[in-house]
C-alpha positions, -999 to +999 in steps of 0.1 A: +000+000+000+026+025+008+045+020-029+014+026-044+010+063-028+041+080-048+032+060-082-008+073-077+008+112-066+037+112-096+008+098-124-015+129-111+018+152-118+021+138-156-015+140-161-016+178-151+015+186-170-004+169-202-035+190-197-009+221-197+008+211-229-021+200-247-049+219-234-076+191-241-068+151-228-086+123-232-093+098-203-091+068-229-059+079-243-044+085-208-053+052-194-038+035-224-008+056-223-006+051-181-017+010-182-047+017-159-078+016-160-101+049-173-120+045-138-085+052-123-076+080-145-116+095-141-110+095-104-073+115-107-089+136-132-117+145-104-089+147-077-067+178-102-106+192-112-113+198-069-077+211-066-089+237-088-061+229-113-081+216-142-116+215-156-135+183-161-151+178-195-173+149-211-147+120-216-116+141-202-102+171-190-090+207-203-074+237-188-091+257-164-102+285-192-095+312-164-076+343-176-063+353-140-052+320-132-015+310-112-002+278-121+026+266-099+062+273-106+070+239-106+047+233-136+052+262-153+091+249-152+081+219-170+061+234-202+081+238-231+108+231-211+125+227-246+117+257-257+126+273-228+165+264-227+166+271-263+155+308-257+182+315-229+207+299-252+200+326-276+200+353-247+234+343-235+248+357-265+233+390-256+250+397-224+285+403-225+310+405-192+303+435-173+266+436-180+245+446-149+215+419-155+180+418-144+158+385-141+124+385-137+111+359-115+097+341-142+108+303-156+120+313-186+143+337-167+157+309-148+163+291-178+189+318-186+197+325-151+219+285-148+235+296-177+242+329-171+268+318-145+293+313-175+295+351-176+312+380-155+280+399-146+264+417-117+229+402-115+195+418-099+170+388-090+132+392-081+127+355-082+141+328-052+149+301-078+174+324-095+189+331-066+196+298-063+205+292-095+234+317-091+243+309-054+284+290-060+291+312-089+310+341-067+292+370-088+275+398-072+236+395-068+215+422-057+176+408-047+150+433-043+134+419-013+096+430-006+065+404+000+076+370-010+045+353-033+053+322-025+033+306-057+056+323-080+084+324-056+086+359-066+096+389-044+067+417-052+055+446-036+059+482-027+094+475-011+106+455-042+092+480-063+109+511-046+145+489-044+140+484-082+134+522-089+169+532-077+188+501-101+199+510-133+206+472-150+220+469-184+198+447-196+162+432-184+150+399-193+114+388-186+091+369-190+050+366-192+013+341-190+003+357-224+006+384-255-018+401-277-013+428-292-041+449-280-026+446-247+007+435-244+029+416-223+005+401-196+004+380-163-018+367-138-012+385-105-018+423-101+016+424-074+038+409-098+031+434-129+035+463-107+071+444-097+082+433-130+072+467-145+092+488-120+118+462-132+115+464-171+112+502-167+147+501-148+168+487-177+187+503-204+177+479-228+144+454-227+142+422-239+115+401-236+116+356-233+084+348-247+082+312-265+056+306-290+025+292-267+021+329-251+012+345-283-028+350-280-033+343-246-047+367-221-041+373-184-054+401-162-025+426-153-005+442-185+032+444-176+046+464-208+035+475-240+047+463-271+063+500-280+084+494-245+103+468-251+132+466-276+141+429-285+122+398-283+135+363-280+112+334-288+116+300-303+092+299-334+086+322-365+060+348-357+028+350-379+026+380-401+007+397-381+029+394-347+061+405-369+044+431-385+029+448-352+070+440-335+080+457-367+060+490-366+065+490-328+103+488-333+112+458-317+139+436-331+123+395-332+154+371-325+144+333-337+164+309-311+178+281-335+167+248-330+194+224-309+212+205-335+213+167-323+249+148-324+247+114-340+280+092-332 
């Protein structure tokens, strides 16, 4: 009995990261892919559903369809995880040694900030992972303090905004839940805009992380305007219309490449 509780509570992890990269799930193709039976996979389903972390639908499950919503950090880690990696590889090349760097707390951001160890930089951290992430390198971290949000594992607030009003970073990489064009960069929690936005409006230059599932999706606090950011790294062509509205805004699009596999 006591084997079968982390099996049961690691199957309900893979199930939820499924409904996050797929949107829609079927319990008959998750009980063929898990070896159980659909009753099992129905009951999980129901488990995520009262967690508030998915929505039930006739014959499977879909993504809560809730513009505000905060997914945890850990699972927002694992989506696009891929794409992710490949983005900060393509932001390393624009820091160069000296640079004064600031990370939002996002997971993209994270994804840059274990490699950004390989350079000589001064780095300015809103988010507890990247603190971590940087915590044997030996470089000089400055972290904005404030009211930790412990979902995002974020520091927010007025005294995180105020410390971030008197940095002047180099560069400032962030993050976001969604981007349309009518409004902008977006993200969930009202606390963290007003943070990340004191943050983006401190750097020289602004770039922005934002892989290829954010395009079109909404949340309910705008972080920055398209016009106020100056380079975006993502990991797909845009459609005409995204590169044509990043165009006339002036913001330079950088495609990450794709990782090029070694075959012996």
């Amino acid at each position: 009995m006591t084997s079968a509780t982390p099996r049961y509570s690691r199957r309900k992890d893979e199930i939820l990261l499924r409904v996050l990269a797929q949107r829609v799930v079927k319990i008959k193709d998750l009980a063929e892919e898990f070896a159980v039976s659909e009753m099992t996979i129905r009951r999980e389903i129901d488990w995520l559903a009262e967690q508030g972390q998915i929505e039930r639908m006739h014959g499977g499950a879909r993504i809560r369809q809730v513009a505000n919503e905060e997914l945890s950090y850990g699972f927002r880690a694992e989506v696009n995880a891929d794409a992710k990696s490949r983005i900060a590889g393509r932001a390393l090349s624009l820091v160069q040694d000296g640079d004064t760097v600031g990370l939002d707390a996002s997971t993209t951001a994270l994804a840059l900030a274990r490699v950004l160890t390989s350079k000589k930089v001064h780095a300015i951290l809103t988010g507890l992972y990247a603190i971590d992430a940087f915590n044997h390198s030996g470089l000089d971290l400055y972290v904005c303090g404030g009211f930790y949000h412990a979902k995002a594992r974020s520091f927010v607030g007025t005294g995180a905004i105020t410390a971030l009003e008197r940095l002047n970073p180099d560069k400032v990489f962030f993050s976001c839940h969604g981007y349309t064009v009518e409004a902008g960069f977006m993200d969930p929690n009202p606390q963290e805009a007003d943070t990340k936005r004191a943050l983006i409006r401190s750097g020289a230059m602004k770039i922005a992380l934002v892989d290829a599932s954010k395009f079109g999706k909404r949340a309910l606090a705008t972080t920055a305007r398209t016009e106020e950011v100056d380079l975006l790294v993502t990991d797909r062509e845009l459609s005409l219309e995204y590169r044509t509205h990043f165009e006339r805004c002036g913001v330079e699009v950088i495609v990450a490449p794709p990782v090029i596999q070694a075959y012996n």
